[in-house]
Backbone bond lengths (Angstrom), bond angles and torsions (degrees), N, CA, C in turn:
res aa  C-N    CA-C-N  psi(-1)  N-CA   C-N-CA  omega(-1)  CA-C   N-CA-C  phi
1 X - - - 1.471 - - 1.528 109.03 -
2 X 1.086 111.85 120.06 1.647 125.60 170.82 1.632 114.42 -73.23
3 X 1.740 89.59 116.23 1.764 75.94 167.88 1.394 147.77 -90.11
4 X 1.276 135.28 140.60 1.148 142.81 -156.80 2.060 92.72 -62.92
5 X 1.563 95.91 132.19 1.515 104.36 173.60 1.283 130.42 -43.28
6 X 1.091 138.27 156.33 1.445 115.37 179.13 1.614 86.57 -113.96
7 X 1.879 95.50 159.35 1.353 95.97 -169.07 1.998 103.49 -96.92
8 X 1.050 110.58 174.48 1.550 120.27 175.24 1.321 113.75 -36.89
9 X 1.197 140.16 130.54 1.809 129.62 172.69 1.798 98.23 -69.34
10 X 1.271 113.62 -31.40 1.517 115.18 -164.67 1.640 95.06 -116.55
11 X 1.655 106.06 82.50 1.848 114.06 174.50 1.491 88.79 -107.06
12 X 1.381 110.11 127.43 1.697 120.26 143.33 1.439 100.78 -112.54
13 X 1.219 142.07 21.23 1.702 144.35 161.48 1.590 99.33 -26.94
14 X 1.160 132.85 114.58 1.713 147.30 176.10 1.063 114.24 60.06
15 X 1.582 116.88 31.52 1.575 118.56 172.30 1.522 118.49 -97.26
16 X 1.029 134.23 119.14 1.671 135.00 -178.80 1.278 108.00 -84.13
17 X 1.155 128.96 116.98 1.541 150.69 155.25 1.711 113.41 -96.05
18 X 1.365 79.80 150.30 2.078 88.13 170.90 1.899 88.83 -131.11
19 X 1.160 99.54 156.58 1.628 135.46 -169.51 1.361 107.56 -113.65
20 X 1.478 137.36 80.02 1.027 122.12 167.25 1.714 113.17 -70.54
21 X 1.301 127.45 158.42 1.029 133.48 -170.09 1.402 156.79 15.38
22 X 1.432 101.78 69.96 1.288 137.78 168.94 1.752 92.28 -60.52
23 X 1.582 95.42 131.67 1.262 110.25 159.62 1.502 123.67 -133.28
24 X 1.396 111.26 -17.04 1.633 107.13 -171.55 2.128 82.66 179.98
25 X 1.523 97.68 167.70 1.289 112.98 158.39 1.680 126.93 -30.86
26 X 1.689 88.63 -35.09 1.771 98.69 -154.79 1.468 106.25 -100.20
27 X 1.447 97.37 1.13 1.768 109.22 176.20 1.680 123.02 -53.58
28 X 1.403 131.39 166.78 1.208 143.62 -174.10 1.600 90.68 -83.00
29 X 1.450 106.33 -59.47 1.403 134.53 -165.71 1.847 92.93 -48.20
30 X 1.597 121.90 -58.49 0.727 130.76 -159.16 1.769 118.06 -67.87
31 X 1.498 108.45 -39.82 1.643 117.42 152.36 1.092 133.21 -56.49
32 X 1.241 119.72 -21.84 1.551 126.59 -171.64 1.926 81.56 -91.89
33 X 1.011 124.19 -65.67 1.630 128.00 -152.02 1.820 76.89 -63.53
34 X 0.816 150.99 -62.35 1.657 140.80 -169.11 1.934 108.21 -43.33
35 X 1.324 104.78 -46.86 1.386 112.13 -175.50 1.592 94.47 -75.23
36 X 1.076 128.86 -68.10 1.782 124.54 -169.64 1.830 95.47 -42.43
37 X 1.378 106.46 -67.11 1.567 108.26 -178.22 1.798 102.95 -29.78
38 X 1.506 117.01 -80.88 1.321 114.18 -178.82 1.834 128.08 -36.31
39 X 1.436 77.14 -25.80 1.977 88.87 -178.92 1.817 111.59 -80.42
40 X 1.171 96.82 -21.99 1.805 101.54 166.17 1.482 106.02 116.95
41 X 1.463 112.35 16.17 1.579 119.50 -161.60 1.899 87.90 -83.59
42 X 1.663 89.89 161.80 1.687 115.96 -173.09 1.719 81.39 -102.90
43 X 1.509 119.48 126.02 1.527 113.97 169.66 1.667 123.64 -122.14
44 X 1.177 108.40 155.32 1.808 96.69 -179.23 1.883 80.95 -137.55
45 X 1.724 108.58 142.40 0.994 109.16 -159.91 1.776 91.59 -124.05
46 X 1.282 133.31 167.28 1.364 141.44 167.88 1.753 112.11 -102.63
47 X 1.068 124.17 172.36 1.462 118.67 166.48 1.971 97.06 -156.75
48 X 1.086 141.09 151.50 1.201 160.76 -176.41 1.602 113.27 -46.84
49 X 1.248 97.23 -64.33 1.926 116.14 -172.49 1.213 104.36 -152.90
50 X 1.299 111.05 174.46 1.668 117.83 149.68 1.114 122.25 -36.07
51 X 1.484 104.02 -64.81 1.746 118.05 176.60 1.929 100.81 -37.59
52 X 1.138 95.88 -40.85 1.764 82.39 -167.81 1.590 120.28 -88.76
53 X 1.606 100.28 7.70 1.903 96.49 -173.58 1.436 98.71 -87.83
54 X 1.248 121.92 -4.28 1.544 87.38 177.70 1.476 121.16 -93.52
55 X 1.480 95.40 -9.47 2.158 103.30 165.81 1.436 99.85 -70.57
56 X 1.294 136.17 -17.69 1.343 125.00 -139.37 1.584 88.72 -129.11
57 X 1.069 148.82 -37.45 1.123 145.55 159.80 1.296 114.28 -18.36
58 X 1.681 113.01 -87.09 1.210 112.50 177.46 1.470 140.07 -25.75
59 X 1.453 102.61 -27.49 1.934 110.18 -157.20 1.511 67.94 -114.91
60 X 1.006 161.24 -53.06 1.343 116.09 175.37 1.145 122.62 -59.57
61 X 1.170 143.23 -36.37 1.464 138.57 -162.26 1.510 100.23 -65.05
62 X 1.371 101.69 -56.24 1.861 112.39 172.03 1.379 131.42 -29.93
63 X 1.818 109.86 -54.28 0.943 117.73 -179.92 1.884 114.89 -101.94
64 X 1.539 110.09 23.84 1.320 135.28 -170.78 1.385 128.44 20.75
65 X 1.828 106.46 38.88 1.286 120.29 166.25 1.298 122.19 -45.74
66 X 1.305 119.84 99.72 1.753 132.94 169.84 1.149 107.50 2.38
67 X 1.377 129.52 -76.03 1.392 119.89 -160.13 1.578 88.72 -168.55
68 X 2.046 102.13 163.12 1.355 102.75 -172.78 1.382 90.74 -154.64
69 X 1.272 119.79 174.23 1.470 121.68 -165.24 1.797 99.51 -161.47
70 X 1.220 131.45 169.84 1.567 144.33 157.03 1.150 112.17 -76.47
71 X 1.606 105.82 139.25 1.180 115.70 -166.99 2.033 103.68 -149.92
72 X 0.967 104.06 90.03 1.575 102.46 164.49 1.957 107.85 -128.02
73 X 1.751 91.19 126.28 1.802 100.68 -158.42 1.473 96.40 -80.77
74 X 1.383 127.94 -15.62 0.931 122.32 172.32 1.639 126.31 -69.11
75 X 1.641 114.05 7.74 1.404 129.29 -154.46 2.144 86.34 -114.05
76 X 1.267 142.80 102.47 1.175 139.60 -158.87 1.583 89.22 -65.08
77 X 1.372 113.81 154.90 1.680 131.36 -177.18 1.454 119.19 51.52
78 X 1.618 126.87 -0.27 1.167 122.69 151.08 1.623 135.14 -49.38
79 X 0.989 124.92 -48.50 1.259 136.44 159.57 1.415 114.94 -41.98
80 X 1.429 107.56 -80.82 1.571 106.59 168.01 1.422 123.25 -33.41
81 X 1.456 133.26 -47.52 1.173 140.99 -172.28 1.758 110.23 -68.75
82 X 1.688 105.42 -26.90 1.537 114.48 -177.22 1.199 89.23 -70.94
83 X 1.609 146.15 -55.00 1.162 151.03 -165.38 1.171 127.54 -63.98
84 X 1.510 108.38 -46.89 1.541 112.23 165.07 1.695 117.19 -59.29
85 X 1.504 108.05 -22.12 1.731 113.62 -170.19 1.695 97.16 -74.70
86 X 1.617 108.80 -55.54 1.576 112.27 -177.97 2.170 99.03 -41.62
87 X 1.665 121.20 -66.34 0.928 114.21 -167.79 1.814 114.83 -48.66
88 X 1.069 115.56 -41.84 1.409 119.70 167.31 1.083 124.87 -63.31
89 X 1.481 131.08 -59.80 1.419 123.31 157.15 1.834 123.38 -11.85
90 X 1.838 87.51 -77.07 1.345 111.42 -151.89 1.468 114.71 -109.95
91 X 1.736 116.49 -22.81 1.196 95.17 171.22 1.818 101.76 108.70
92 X 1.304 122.35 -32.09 1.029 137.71 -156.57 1.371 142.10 161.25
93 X 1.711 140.18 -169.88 1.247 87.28 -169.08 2.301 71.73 -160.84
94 X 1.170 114.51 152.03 1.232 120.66 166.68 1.359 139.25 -129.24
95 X 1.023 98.49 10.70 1.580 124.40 154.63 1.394 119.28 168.59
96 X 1.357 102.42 167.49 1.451 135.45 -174.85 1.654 130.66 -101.85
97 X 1.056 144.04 116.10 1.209 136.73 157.44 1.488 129.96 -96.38
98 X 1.463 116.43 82.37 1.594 97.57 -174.23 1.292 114.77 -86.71
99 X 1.539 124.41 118.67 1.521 124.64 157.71 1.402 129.08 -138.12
100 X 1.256 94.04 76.78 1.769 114.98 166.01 1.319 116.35 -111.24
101 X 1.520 130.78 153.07 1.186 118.62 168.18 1.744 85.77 -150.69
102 X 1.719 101.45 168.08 1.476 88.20 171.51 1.860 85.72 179.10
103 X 1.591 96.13 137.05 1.576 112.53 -179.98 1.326 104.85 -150.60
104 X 1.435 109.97 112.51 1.783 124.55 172.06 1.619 95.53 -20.55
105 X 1.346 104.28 165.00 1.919 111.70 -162.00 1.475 99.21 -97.17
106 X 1.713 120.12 -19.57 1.611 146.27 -175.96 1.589 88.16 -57.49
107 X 1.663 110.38 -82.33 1.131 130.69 -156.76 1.882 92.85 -52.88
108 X 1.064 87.41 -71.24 1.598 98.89 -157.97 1.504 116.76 -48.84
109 X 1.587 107.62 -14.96 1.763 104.33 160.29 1.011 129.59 -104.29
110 X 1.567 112.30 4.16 1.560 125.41 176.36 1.301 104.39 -69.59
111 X 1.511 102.05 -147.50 1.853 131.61 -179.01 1.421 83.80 -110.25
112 X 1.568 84.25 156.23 1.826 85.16 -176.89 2.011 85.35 -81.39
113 X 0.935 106.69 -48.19 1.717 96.85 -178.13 1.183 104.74 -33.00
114 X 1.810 142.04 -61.46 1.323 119.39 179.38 1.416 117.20 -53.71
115 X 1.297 143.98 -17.03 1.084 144.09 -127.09 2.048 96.25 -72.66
116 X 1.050 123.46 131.64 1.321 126.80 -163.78 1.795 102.29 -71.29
117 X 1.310 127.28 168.14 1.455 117.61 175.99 1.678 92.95 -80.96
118 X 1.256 123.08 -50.76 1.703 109.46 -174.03 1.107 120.90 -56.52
119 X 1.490 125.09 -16.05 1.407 126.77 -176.82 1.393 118.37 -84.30
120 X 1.438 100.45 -40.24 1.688 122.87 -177.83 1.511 84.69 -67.12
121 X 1.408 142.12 -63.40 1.426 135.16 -154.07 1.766 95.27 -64.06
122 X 1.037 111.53 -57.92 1.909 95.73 -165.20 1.129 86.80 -72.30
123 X 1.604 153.99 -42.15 1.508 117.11 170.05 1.509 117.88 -12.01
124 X 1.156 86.42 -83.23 1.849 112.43 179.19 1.310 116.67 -32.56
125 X 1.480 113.42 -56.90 1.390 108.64 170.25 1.109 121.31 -49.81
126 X 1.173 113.75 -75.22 1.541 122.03 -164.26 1.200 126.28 -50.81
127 X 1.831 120.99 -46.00 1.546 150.91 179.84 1.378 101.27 -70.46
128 X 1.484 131.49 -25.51 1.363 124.57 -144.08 1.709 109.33 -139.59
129 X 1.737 79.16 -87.64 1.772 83.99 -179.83 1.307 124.19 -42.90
130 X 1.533 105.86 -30.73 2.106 117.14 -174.82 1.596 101.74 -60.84
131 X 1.430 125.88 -19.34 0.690 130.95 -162.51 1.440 113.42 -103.93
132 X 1.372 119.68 -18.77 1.544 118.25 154.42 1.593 119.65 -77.65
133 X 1.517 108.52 -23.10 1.252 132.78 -158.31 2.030 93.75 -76.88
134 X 0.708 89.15 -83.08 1.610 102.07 140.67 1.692 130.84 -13.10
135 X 1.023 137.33 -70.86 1.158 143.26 142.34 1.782 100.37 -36.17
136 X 1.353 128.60 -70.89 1.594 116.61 -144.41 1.563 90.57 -87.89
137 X 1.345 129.52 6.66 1.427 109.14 149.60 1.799 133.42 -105.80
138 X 1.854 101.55 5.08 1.095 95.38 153.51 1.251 110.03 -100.17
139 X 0.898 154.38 -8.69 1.277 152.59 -169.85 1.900 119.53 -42.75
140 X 1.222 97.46 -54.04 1.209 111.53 154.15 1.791 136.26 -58.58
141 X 1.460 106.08 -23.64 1.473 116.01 160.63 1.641 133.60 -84.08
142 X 1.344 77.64 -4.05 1.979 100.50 -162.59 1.368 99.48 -101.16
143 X 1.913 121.44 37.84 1.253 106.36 -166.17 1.985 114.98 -93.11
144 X 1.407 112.56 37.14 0.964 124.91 167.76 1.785 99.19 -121.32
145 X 1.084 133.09 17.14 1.334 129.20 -167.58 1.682 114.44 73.95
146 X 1.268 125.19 174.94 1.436 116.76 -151.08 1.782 110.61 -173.46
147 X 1.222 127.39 -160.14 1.223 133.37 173.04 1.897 116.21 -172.53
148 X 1.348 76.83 131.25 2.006 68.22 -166.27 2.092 91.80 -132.48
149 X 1.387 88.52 108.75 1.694 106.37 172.91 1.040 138.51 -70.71
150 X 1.409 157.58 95.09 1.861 124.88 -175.26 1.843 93.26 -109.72
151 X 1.820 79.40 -162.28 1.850 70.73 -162.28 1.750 73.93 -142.71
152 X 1.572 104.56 133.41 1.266 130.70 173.44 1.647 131.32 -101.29
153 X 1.419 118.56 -136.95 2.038 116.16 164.38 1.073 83.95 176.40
154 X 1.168 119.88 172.50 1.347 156.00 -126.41 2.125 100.40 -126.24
155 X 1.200 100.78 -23.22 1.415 128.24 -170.27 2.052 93.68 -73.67
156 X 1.436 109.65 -12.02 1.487 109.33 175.25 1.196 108.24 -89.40
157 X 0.950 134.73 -22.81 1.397 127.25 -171.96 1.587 111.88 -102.86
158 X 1.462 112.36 -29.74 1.854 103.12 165.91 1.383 100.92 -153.88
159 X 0.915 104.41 174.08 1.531 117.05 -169.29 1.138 117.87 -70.92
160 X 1.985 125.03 127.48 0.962 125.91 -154.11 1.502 104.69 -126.29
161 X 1.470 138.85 83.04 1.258 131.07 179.76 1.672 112.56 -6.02
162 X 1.438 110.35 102.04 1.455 102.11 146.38 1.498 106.83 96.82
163 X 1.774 111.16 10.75 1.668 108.46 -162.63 1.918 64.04 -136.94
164 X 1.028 154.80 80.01 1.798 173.43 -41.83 1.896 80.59 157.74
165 X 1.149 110.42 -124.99 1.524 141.89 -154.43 1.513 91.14 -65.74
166 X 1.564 143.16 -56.56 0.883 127.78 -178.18 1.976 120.97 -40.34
167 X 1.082 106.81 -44.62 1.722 107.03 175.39 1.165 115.23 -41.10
168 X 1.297 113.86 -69.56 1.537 97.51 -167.65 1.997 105.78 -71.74
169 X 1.063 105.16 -24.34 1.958 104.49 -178.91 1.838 98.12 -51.65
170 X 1.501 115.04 -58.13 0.931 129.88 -160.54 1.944 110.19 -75.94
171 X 1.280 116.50 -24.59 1.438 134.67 141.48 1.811 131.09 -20.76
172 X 1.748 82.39 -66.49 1.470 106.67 171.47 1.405 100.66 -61.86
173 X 1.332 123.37 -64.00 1.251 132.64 -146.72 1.781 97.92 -51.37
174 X 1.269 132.71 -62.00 1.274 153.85 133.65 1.232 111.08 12.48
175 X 1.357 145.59 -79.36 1.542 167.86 92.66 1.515 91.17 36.36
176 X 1.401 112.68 -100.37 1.621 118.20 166.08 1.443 117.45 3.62
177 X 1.466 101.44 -79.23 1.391 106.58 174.39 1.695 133.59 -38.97
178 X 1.657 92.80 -54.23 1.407 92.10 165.99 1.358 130.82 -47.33
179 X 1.229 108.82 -43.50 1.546 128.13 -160.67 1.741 103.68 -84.02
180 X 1.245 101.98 -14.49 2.003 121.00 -179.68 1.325 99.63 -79.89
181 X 1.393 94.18 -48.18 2.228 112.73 -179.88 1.558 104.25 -55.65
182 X 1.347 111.44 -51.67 1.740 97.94 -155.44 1.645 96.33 -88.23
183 X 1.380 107.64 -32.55 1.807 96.16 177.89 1.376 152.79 -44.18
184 X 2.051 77.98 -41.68 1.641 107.47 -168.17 1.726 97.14 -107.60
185 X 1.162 102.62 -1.66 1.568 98.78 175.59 1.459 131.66 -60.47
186 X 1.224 114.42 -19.99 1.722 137.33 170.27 1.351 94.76 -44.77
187 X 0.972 89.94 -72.10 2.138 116.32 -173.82 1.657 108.37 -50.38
188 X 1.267 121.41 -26.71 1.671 126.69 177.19 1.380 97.16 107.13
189 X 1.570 131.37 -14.62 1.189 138.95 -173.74 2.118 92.50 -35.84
190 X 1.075 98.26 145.83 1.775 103.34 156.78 1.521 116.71 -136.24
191 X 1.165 121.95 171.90 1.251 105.03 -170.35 1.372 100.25 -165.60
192 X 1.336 128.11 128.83 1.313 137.99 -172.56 1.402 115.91 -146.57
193 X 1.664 106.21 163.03 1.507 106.26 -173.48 1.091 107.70 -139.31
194 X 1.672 127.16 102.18 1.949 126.02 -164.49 1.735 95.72 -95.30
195 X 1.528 97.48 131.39 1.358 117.37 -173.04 1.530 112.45 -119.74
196 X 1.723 107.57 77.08 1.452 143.04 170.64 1.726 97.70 -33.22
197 X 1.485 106.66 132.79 2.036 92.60 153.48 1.190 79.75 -66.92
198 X 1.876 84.50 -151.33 1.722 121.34 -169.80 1.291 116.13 -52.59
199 X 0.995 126.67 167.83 1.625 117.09 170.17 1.446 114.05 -163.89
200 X 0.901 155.98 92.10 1.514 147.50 -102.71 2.052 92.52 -112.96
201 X 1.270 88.90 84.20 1.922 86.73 -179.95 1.561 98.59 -112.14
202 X 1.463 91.77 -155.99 1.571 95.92 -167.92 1.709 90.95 -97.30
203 X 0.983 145.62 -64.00 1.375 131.63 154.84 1.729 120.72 15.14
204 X 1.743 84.96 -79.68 1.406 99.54 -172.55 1.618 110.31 -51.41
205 X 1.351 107.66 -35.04 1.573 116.21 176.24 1.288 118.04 -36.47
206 X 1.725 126.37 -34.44 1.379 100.91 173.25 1.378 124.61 -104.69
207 X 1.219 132.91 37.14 0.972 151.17 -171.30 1.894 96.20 -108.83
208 X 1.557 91.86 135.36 1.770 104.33 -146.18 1.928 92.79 -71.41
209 X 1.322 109.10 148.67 1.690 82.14 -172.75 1.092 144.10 62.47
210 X 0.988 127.06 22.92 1.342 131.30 -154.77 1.693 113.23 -102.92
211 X 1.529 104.87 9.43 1.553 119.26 163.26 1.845 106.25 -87.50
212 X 1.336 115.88 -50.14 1.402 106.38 -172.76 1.926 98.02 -64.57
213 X 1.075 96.02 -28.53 1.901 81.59 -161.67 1.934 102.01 -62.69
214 X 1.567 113.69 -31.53 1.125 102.73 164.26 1.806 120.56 -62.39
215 X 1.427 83.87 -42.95 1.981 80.85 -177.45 1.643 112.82 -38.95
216 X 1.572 96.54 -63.95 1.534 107.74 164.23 1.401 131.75 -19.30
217 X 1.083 113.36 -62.87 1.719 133.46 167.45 1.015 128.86 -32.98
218 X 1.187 95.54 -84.53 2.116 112.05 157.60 1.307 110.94 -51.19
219 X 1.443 135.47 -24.16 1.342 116.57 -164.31 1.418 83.43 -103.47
220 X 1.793 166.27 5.43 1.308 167.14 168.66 1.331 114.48 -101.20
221 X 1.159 130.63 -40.40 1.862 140.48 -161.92 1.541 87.00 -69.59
222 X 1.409 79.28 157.32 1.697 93.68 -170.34 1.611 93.74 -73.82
223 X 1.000 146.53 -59.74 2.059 149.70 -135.23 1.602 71.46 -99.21
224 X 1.162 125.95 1.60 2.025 94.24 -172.81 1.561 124.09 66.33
225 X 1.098 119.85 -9.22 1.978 127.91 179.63 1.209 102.97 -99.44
226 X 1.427 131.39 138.59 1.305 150.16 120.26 1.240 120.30 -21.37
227 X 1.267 129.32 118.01 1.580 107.05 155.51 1.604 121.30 -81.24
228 X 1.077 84.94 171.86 1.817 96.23 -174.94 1.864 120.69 -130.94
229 X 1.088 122.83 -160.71 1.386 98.30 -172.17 1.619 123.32 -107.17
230 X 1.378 99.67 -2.45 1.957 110.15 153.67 1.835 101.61 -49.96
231 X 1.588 102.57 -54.98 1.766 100.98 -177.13 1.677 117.24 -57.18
232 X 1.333 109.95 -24.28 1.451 107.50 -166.86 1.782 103.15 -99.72
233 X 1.449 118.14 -8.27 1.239 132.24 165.70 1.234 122.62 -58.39
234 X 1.766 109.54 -58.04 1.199 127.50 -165.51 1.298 113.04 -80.21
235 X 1.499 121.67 -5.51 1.190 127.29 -173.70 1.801 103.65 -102.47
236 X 1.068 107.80 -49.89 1.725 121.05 156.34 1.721 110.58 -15.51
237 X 1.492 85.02 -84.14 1.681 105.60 163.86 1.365 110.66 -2.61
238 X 1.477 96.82 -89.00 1.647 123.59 -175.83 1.182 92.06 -41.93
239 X 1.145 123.29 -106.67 1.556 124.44 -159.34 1.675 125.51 -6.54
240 X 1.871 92.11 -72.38 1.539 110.62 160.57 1.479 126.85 -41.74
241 X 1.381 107.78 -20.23 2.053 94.73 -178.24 2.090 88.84 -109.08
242 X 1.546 87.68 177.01 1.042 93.95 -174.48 1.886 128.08 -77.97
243 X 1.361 97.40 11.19 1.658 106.32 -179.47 1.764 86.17 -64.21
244 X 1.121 117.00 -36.23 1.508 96.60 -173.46 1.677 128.01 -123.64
245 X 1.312 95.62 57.14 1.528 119.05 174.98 1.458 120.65 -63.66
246 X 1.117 117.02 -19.09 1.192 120.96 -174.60 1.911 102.18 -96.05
247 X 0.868 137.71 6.07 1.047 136.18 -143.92 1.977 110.54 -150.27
248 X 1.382 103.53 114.91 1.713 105.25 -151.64 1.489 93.05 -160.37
249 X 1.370 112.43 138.04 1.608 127.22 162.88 1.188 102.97 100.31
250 X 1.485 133.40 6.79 1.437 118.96 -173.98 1.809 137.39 -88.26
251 X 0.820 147.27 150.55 1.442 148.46 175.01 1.836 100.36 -78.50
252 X 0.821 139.06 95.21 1.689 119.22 -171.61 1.421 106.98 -132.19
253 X 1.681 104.86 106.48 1.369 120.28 -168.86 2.098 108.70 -75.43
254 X 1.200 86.35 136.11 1.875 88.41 175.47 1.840 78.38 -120.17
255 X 1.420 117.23 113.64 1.383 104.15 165.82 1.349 110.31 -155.43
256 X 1.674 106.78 13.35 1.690 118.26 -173.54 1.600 117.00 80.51
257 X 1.271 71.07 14.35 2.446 79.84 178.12 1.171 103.80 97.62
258 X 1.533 136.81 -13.11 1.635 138.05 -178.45 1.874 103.63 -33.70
259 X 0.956 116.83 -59.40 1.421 129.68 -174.31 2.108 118.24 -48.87
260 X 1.722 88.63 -2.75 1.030 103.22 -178.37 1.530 119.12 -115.41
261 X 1.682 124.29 5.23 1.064 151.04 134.94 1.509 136.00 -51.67
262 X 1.377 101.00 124.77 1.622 106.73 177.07 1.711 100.02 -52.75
């Protein structure tokens, strides 16, 4: 008797995802949407501005995400309009990727004590709240249950030379999640937050220093390697398909064991 194949542990085969924040090849956003793509997922991707579709073009075309549109949450009724397009498109929606973050260049190289109240607030917005905002408009598409991701650091939980205003933004964001996990959990909703080390993107770029903190990294982790964003993909993956349904509310570091350092 021949045995019947076993199927993939990591199937998104007819699952629709959206990609928040694609910025270039070298994106977080952009590894995770490569791994869902490979996993068999249906994707709709975001990009920043104009200015940013022509980094963002390509890695969709590549990884032949359906369709993609502009997306800045700070723009009022943008969001909604991304949401209403997924319901029209597709009907519905089975997961989420949020990865945007964003803190004025003032704030974000100061002391967080200087940190201005307008700066600290679009922190918040953008890094955080978009991200509940987000959740309570799929919520309603996710009516088979769902999974909605963001992507955090390690810089929330203690103090991280030179990563200032992001900690506590990225703190909240964390918190959020939980509170996304136990709400929407009735519904099957899950909700998680993967906390990448360093990863040298364009993001990370304005963050003051942000070459030694990699030096740092690699020269502390136990294996000595960096991860990169195939690692923060493949972990996405997982979460997002149903090998891990049982499993919701977590902080879950891919950072080479860093998180396990004084």
């Amino acid at each position: 008797m021949t045995a019947a194949p076993l199927s993939p542990i990591v199937d998104l085969r007819g699952k629709r995802g959206l990609v928040i924040g694609i910025a270039n090849e070298h994106s977080i956003a952009a590894g995770c949407a490569e791994a869902f793509a490979q996993a068999g997922a249906r994707l709709a991707a975001t990009y920043l501005n104009d200015k940013a579709k022509d980094w963002v073009l390509p890695v969709t075309e590549k990884l032949g995400i359906e369709w993609s549109a502009p997306l800045d949450v700070r723009i009022p009724g943008q969001l909604e309009a991304l949401f209403d397009e997924v319901k029209e498109r597709w009907g519905g929606l089975d997961f989420l990727l949020h990865s945007i973050a964003f803190a004025p260049k003032e704030d974000l190289h100061g002391r967080v004590v200087d940190s201005s109240a307008e700066g600290f607030a679009m922190a918040m917005d953008v890094s955080c709240h978009s991200f509940l905002r987000m959740a309570r408009l799929a919520e309603p598409l996710m009516t088979d249950g769902g999974c909605l991701l963001c992507v955090t650091f390690y810089g929330s939980e203690r103090v991280v030379e030179h990563y200032n205003l992001m900690g506590p933004v990225k703190a909240a964001l964390e918190s959020a999640t939980r509170y996304v996990a136990a709400e929407l959990g009735p519904k099957g909703i899950r909700a998680h937050a993967i906390s990448p080390g360093p990863i040298a993107t364009r993001a990370a770029s304005g963050i003051s220093r942000f070459d030694e903190m990699l030096d740092r990294a690699a020269a502390q982790v136990p294996d000595g390697e960096l991860v990169d964003i195939a690692d923060v993909g493949a972990l996405a993956a997982f979460l997002a398909s149903p090998a891990a349904k049982r499993i919701t509310g977590t902080i879950i570091p891919v950072d080479s064991g860093q998180h396990i350092l004084g």
